[in-house]
C-alpha angles and dihedrals in degrees: 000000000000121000120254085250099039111122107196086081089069092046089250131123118230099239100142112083119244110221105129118095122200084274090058090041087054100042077045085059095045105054095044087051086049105222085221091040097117083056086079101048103019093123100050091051098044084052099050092045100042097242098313101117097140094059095052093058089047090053086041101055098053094043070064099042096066087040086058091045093060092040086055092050098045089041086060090052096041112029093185141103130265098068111213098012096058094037097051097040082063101033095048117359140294096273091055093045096052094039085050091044081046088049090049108049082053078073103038102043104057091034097088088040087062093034085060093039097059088042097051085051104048090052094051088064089063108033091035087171099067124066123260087226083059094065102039084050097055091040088053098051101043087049088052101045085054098050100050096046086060154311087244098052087054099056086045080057094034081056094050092052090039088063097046095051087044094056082046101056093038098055091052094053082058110055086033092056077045097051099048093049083050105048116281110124128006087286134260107337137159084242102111087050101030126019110155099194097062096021114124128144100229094057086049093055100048083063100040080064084054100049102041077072093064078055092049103113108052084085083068097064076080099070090067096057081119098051106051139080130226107069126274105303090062097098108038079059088050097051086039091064096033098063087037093055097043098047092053086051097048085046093052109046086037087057094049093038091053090048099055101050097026093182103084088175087067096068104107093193108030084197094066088035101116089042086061086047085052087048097052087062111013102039121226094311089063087042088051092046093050101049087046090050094049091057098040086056103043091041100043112008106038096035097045082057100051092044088063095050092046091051097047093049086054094047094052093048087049093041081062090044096247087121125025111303093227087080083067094065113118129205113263091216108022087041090224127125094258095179089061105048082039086060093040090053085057095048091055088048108053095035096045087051083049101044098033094120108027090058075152097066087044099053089048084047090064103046115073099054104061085044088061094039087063099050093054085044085068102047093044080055089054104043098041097055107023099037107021094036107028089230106180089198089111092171097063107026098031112031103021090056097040089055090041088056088044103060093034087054087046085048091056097044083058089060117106121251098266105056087046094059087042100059091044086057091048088051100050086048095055089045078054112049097035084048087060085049106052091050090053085054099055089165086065121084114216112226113226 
């Protein structure tokens, strides 16, 4: 009987090395969650959502919640990389599952291009001398470095970064609680989470579409079903606890930032608005240290996690052949698929230089795939167990995903245009380009 990890059965060769264990699946999440993550965009979603913002991490973390259910189901059925691609191509059909790995990488391959961009930026208003392509550069290389010399190596540097970002956020919970019971603000209210004079559902909404950003990643635990231990329920566990664990943590620092500066109106730049909020309880060294924080852990942390997922999706598609087979190409000694990250690293180069000043176009640009991803997450759960496989467990495999769908299809009409035309266009293309390559493989029968 084949073990629950056990590849072969799936006509694959374990060639990726299993050292991570469900602690370094959870700090993976983490960090590509990013626990300070709301610091960064903390003024655009307060505003959105009138002052709400607690609210709209609550809404958001359940919209996810549903999404993690249905990856841990189809993880326990699939243990191997590619996410969504793998997971759909089994769970639908291989036309679904290369049109959702297409949607995704949308989503993961120009993720670490806006992640250095907004560094580089946000450095440059520190250090003005230096030029913004010098850091991208040198973020792009260190992550890169990290990624190909092993998976291993990069959850002993995911943990260093997971602690920083920790004692940083700790330390600003704690001068913030002392600064409410001290003054700042107008105390402890239900505002952040409740306000009837401004609460509309809409407006909420709108947020809420804002803030399940600051969730997209968990999803990427997934990639490394072939490199952990533990069998294959291993990872559903580790993006269980990983969304938990974040969305505790985003609820918690927007409460106490909105209740230190309760005016949201009086932020001049919404995008140094939680930096203001640092300042109000911590002086200019918390406001420092959280600036700092927010760029080590979207230009090193966060990135160098995303690079992984996004590597590991291409090498499984080209591992089937629905991309060149040369991404599929694995390290003799680090055991990582190096021609994957390498190609990744070029991505993130060309299209940070060429997106250095318009951070806004990217991040429109990465919206609208994971969003789609998820959608099609939910119906391989559906189909797989409660059609393929006549499952009468009607809770897991038939409500939990159609609520799941429900909310994630809300949360898109809620994108703005663009990323909406964008995504159609991604998605053309893909037709496009799978339908070429089914015809060229006339041997290989396209699943409708």
């Amino acid at each position: 009987m084949a073990k629950s990890n056990d590849i072969s059965q799936f006509g694959y060769k374990q060639e990726l090395e299993r050292t991570l264990t469900l602690k370094d699946l959870v700090v993976y999440g983490l960090i590509f969650m990013v626990p300070i993550a709301p610091m960064g965009i903390y003024g655009s979603v307060i505003s959105e959502s009138k002052g709400m913002i607690a609210l709209t991490y609550l809404i958001g973390i359940i919209a996810m919640f549903f999404t993690a259910l249905s990856y841990g189901q189809m993880a326990q059925a699939f243990p191997i990389a590619g996410s969504v691609y793998a997971y759909a191509q089994r769970g639908i059909n291989k036309t679904i599952g290369f049109l959702a790995g297409w949607m995704i990488i949308l989503d993961y391959i120009f993720v670490p291009s806006l992640l250095y961009v907004i560094s580089a930026n946000s450095i440059k208003s520190l250090l003005p001398n230096i030029p913004t392509w010098i850091w991208l550069i040198l973020f792009i290389i260190i992550n890169t470095v990290i990624n190909v010399v092993g998976i291993k190596f990069t959850s002993i540097a995911n943990m260093v970064f997971l602690i920083g970002e920790l004692i940083v956020l700790a330390l600003f919970i704690v001068l913030a609680v002392y600064g409410i019971t001290h003054g700042v603000g107008n105390g402890f209210t239900i505002k952040p989470f409740y306000e009837k004079a401004n609460f509309n559902i809409n407006f909420v909404m709108t947020a809420t579409s804002v803030a399940v950003l600051s969730f997209l990643g968990f999803d990427g635990i997934s990639t490394l079903a072939e490199e952990t231990k533990g069998g294959n329920k291993t990872v559903g566990k580790g993006i269980m606890w990983a969304l938990i664990l974040v969305g505790v943590l985003f609820i918690v620092q927007t409460y106490l930032a909105a209740l230190i500066v309760p005016d949201w109106h009086s932020f001049s730049d919404l995008d140094t608005a939680f930096y203001v909020v640092a300042e109000k309880v911590g002086g200019r060294p918390l406001m420092y240290i959280t600036t700092i924080a927010t760029i080590l852990s979207w230009g090193f942390a966060n990135a160098l996690a995303a690079q992984a997922a996004i590597s590991r999706i291409l090498f499984g598609m080209a591992r089937d052949k629905n991309l060149p087979t040369v991404l599929a190409k694995v390290h003799p000694k680090f055991k990582t698929p190096f021609v994957s990250t390498l190609l990744v690293s070029f991505v993130s180069l060309v299209v940070g230089i060429l997106f250095m000043d318009r951070s806004n176009i990217l991040s429109e640009i990465v919206n609208c795939g994971a969003l789609t991803a998820f959608l099609v997450i939910h119906l391989s759960v559906i189909n797989y167990y409660l059609i393929k496989r006549g499952s009468h467990d009607y809770l897991r495999h038939l409500i939990v995903p159609v609520i799941g769908f429900v909310i994630i299809l809300f949360v898109m009409i809620g994108l703005d245009p663009l990323a909406k035309k964008v995504g159609i266009t991604w998605l053309v293309i893909g037709i496009i380009y799978y339908s070429v390559l089914r015809m060229s493989r006339r041997n290989v029968d396209i699943d409708m």
